[in-house]
Each structure stands twice: as structure tokens, then as C-alpha cells.
N, C-alpha and C positions, 0 to 999 in steps of 0.2 A: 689185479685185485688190490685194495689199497690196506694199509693197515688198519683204518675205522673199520672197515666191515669184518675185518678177521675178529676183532675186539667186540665190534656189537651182536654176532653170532653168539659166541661166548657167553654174554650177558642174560642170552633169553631162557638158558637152564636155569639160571637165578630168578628170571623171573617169572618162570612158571613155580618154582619153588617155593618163590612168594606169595604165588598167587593162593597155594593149601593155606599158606603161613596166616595170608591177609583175614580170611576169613572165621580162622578157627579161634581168633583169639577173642577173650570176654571179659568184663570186668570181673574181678573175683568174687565168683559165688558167695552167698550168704547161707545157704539151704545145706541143711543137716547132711544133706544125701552128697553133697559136692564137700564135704570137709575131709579132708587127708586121712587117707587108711592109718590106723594105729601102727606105729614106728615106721611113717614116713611120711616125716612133716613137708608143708610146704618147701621149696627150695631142690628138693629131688626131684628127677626123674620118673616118670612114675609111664610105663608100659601102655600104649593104646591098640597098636595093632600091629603082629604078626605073624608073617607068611614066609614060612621057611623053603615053601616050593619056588616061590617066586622070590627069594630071599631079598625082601623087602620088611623094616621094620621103621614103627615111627614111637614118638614120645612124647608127652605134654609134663609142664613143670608150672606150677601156681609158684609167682615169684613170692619174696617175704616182704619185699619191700614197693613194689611196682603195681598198677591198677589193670595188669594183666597177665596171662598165660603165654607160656613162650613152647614152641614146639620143635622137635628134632626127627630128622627123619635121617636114616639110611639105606639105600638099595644098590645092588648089583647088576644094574643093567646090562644083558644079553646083547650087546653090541658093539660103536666102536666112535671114536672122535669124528671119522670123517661122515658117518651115518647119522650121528648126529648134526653134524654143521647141515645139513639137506635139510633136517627134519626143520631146525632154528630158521631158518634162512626164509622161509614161506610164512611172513607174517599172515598171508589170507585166509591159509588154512590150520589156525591155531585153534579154532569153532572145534573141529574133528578132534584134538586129544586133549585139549588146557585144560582148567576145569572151570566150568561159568565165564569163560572170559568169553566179553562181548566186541572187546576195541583194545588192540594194543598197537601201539607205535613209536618210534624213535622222535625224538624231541629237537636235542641241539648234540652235537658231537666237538664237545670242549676240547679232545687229543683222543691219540688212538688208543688211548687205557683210560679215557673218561668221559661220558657222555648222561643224559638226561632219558629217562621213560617213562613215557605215560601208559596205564593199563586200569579199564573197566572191567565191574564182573556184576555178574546178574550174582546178587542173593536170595538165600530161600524165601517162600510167598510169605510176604506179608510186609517183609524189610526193603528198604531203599537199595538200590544199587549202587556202589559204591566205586571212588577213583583213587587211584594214585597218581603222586609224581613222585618217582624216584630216582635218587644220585647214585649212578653207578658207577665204581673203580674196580680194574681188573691187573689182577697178578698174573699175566700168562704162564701158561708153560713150557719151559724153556729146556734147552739140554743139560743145564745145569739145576733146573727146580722141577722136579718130578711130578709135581700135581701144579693143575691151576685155580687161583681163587679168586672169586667174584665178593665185593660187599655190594649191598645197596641200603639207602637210608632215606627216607622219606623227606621230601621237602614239599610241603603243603601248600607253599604261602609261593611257591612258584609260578603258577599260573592261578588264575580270578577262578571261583568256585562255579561250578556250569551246573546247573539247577535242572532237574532235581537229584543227581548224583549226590553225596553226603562223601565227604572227603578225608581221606585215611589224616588221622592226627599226628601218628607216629608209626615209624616202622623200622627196623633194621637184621637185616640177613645177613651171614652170610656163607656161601656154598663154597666146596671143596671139589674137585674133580680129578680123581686119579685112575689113569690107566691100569688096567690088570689082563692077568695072561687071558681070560675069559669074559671078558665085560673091561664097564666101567664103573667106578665105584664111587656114587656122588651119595654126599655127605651136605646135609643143611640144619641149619639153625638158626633161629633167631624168632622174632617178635612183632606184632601190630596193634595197635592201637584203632578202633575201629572208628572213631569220629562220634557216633552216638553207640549208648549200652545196645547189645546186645543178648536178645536173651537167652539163660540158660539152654534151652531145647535146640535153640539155631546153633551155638557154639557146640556143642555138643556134639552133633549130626555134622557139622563141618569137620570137627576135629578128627573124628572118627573117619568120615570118609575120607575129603580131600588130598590129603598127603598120597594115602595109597591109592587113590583115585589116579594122579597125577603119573606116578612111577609108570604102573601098568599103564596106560593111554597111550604115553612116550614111546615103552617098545613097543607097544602093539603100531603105531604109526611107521617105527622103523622097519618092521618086516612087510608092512603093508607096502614101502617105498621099496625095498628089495626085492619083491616078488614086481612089481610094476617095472624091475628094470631099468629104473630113473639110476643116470650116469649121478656119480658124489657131486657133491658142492665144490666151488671150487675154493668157500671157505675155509679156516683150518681155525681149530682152539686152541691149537700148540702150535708154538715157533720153533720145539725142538726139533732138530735134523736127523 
């Protein structure tokens, strides 16, 4: 196995992560009904969905200064590094638990902690389907760095626009992934710029669902690959020994 693919394994829990992130985000509401609850302005945190059984929670924040919404999400996935590298590893069968993704693929692999991804997703009816390219850098995990961290950062003007996709303007993640005695405990954040407004209803419905769409899809795929008896990946996310 070479080190690109331990490293682009890695990547795709970012980018499924992005993919809740790509969608939820909206230009800053104007309407009375989206303006900040009383004592808690724009710039916080502000509660969208949680599930204490499935100990997943997520968060949306109207920036103060930025023409978008940024989202956070945390969950404690029921599983394990090497169950996931299986899961990551099958680009073909991403349909079954991503959320709207229609096309994802590896680009160019600049080093083994840096390479390029591109990833489509159907939107709700009525909106365009939209693309990314994005720059991914990865911090593995190491016997001396206890969690491993992925960014990724939108670069637009990378490949020619492919019509009639509408192409993300901006975007940047980035995820955490740390081992625990019982799971794993992936932590993301960050922001998208959708290329054209977005309206209220679709951001909305996005924000709400997708994040926790994602989380749950993910294990429910790992037990599905466990009960199937499929041998691990011979990927790994960590380098620790």
C-alpha cells in the first residue's frame, strides 16, 4: 500500500463532512423569522440538532462579518479506524450513505498529506446541482499526535466550469478524528459559499438534515460491511504503532 492512499482514505471523512457543510450554507437571511434569538447575536453557536441516543449533535453560526452560515457538527461514531478505511475506500458505493452525492473522485496527488477532490451533489428540486474542487491537507495520526486532522479549501478556478453544475465559490473545513475507548469521535467545522443565493427553505432543510443525515448513513454502512464479513481495508488513518 503506498502512502497516497493511506492519506486519501483519510480525506473522504472530510469529505463527506463537507458535503452536509456544502449545502447548508446560505446567504444571510433578511426575514424577521431567521434574525437571532434575543441574547444571542449573530457570531454564536446556536443549537440545530440533537440526538443523545445516537450521540450526535450539530450547529449552525450566522457569521457577523461573512455572506454566510458556518456549521459544526460532533458525533461519536460506534466503530473503529480500520472500519472506516473499508467504508472510505469504495468510492462507487458512496450513493448508499453520502448525502446527494452523485460523483466523487480523486484529482491529482501533489504528496502523500496533499492532494486535489472533486465531488458533485444533487440539490433540493428546483436548484442546480452543484461542484467542488477541493485542496486537501492532512495531519495524520501519529504515535506521538493522538487525533488526525484533515483541512480542505475550495479552489474553483481549478478545473473549467462543466455546465450546467454551478460551482462552489468558497469553502473551507476542517475535521478532527480522534480515537476513543468506544467509537470515534469526529468533530467538523467550517463553511461554504454556494456560487449562486440559495434560498431560505433549501438552506434550511439542508442544515437541519444533512450533517445528521451523514453521521448516521456512515455507521449504519459500517455495520452493514460487518455483518457482510468483508475482510478491513488494507488502508490505515493512523500511522501510530
Amino acid at each position: 500500500m503506498n502512502s497516497f492512499k493511506r492519506v486519501a482514505v483519510l480525506a473522504i471523512l472530510a469529505a463527506a463532512c463537507q458535503a452536509a457543510g456544502a449545502q447548508v450554507l446560505d446567504l444571510k437571511p433578511k426575514a424577521a423569522a431567521e434574525a437571532p434569538a434575543a441574547g444571542r447575536p449573530d457570531g454564536e453557536w446556536r443549537p440545530v440538532k440533537t440526538d443523545t441516543k445516537r450521540n450526535i449533535r450539530t450547529w449552525a453560526r450566522l457569521e457577523d462579518d461573512k455572506p454566510w452560515r458556518s456549521f459544526k457538527l460532533e458525533a461519536l461514531l460506534n466503530t473503529s479506524l480500520p472500519a472506516l478505511e473499508q467504508v472510505f475506500s469504495s468510492f462507487d458505493t458512496y450513493h448508499e450513505w453520502y448525502w446527494q452525492v452523485t460523483e466523487a473522485k480523486l484529482l491529482k496527488a501533489v504528496s502523500p498529506t496533499e492532494f486535489y477532490l472533486y465531488m458533485v451533489q444533487n440539490e433540493p428540486v428546483s436548484l442546480p446541482d452543484r461542484d467542488v474542487i477541493l485542496h486537501v491537507t492532512v495531519e495524520p495520526r501519529t504515535a506521538t499526535r493522538p487525533v488526525a486532522r484533515i483541512r480542505m479549501v475550495a479552489e474553483p478556478d481549478y478545473l473549467p466550469l462543466r455546465s450546467p453544475l454551478v460551482r462552489m465559490k468558497a469553502e473551507e473545513l476542517t475535521i478532527t478524528l480522534t480515537p476513543q475507548a468506544d467509537g470515534v469521535l469526529l468533530q467538523a467545522e467550517g463553511f461554504t459559499l454556494p456560487g449562486t443565493q440559495v434560498p431560505v427553505w433549501a438552506a434550511n432543510f439542508v442544515q437541519r438534515t444533512a450533517p445528521f443525515t451523514m453521521a448516521v448513513g456512515l455507521e449504519r454502512k459500517v455495520r452493514n460491511l460487518a455483518a457482510a464479513g468483508k475482510e478491513p481495508s488494507p488502508f490505515r488513518l493512523s500511522l501510530a504503532q
